[in-house]
C-alpha positions as CSV (number, residue, x, y, z in Angstrom):
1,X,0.0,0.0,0.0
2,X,2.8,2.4,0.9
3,X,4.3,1.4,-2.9
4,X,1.0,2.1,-4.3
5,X,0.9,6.1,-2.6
6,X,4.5,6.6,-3.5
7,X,3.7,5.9,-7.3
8,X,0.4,8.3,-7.3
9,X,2.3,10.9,-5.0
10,X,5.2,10.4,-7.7
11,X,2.7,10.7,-10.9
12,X,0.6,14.0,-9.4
13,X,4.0,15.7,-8.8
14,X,5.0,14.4,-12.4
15,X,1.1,16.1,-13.3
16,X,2.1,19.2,-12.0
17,X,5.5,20.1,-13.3
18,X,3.7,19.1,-17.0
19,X,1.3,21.4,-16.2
20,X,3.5,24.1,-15.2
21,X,6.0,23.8,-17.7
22,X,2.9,24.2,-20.8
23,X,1.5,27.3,-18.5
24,X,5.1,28.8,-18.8
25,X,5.5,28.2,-22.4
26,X,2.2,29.9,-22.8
27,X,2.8,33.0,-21.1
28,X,6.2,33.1,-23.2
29,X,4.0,32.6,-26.4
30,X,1.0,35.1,-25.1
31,X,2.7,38.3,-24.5
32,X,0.4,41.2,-24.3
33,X,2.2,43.0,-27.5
34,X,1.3,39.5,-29.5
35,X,-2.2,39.0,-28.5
36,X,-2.8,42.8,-29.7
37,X,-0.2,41.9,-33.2
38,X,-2.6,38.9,-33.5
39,X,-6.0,40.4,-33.1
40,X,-5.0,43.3,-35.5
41,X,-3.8,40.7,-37.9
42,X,-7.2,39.3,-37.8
43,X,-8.9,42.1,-37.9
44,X,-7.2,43.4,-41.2
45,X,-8.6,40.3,-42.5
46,X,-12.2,40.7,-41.7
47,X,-15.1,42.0,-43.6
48,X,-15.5,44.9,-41.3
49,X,-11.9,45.7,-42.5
50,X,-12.6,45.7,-46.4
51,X,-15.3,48.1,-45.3
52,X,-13.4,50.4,-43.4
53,X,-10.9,51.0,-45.7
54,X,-13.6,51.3,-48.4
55,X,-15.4,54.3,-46.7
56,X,-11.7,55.8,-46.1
57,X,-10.7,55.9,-49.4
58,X,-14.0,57.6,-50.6
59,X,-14.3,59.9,-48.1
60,X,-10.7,61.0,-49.1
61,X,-11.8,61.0,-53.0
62,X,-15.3,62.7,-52.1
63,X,-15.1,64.7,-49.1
64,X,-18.7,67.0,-49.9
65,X,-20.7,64.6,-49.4
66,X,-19.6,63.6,-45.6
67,X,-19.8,67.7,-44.9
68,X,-23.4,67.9,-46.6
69,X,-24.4,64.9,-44.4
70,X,-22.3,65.8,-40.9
71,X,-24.0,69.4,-41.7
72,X,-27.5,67.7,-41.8
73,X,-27.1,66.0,-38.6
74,X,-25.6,69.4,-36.8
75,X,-28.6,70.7,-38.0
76,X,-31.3,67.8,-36.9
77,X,-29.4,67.6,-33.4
78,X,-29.5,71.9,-32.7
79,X,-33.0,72.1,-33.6
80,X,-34.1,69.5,-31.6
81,X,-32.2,70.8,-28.5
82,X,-34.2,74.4,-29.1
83,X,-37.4,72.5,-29.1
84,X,-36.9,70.6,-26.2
85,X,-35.7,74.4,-24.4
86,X,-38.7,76.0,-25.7
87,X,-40.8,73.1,-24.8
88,X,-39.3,73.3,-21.1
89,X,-40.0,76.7,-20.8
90,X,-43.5,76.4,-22.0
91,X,-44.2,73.9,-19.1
92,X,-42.6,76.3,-16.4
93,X,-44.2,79.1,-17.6
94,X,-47.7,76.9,-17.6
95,X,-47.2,75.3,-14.6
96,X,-50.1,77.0,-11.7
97,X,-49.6,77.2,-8.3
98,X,-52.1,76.2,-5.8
99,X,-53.3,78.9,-4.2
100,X,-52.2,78.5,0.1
101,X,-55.2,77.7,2.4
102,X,-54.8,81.6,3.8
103,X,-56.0,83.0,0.2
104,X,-58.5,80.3,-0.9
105,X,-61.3,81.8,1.4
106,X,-60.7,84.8,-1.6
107,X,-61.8,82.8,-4.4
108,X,-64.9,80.2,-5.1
109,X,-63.4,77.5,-3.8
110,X,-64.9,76.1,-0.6
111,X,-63.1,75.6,2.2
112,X,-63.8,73.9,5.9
113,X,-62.6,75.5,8.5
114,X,-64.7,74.3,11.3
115,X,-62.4,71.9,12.5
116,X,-58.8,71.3,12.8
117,X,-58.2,67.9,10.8
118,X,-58.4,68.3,7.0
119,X,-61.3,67.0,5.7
120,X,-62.0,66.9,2.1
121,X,-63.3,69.2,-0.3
122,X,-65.9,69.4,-2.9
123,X,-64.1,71.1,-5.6
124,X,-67.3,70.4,-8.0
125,X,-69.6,72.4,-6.0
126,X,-69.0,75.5,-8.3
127,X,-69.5,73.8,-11.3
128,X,-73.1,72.5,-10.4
129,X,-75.7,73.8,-12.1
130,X,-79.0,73.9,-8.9
């Protein structure tokens, strides 16, 4: 039994230095500067790529067109900022405030003062028609 340990003790400390001697040659092979050379390698390759460079070389050719556009969207993004401004200043200047208890006596709204807990209003009452 004591053979039997030694050899699995043996083989899991033969397992290990494997293990760590493939981790070290990865980190050698997996540098930070050649994961980014390999991704951009890749990338140049891709679709997206082909596209990219497409785009660039027109806009270089036809540049009028990109202002004509970049000018539409300057425009399209201002004037919606001026409506929503406008549109905010509309809603303050709309917005009522309720008149305080003190001052509601003054206008046709009824209010009950006979006792001290709040009790609620009929704000109808004016509108009736007796």
């Amino acid at each position: 039994m004591a053979r039997e340990s030694d050899r699995l003790e043996w083989e899991a400390e033969r397992a290990r230095d494997e293990l760590a001697a493939s981790l070290d040659q990865l980190r050698g092979r997996l540098t930070g500067r050649q994961i980014v050379d390999e991704a951009v390698s890749y990338l140049r390759e891709t679709p997206v790529a082909e596209f990219g460079r497409n785009v660039l070389r027109d806009l270089r050719e036809h540049p009028l067109p990109l202002l004509v556009i970049f000018a539409g969207v300057a425009w399209a993004i201002l004037a919606s900022a001026l409506a929503d401004r406008k549109n905010a200043q509309r809603t303050l200047a709309s917005v009522v405030e309720t008149p305080p208890a003190e001052t509601a006596t003054n206008s046709n709204w009824p209010v009950d003062r006979s006792s001290s807990a709040p009790q609620r209003q009929d704000w109808a009452a004016p509108l009736r028609v007796e």
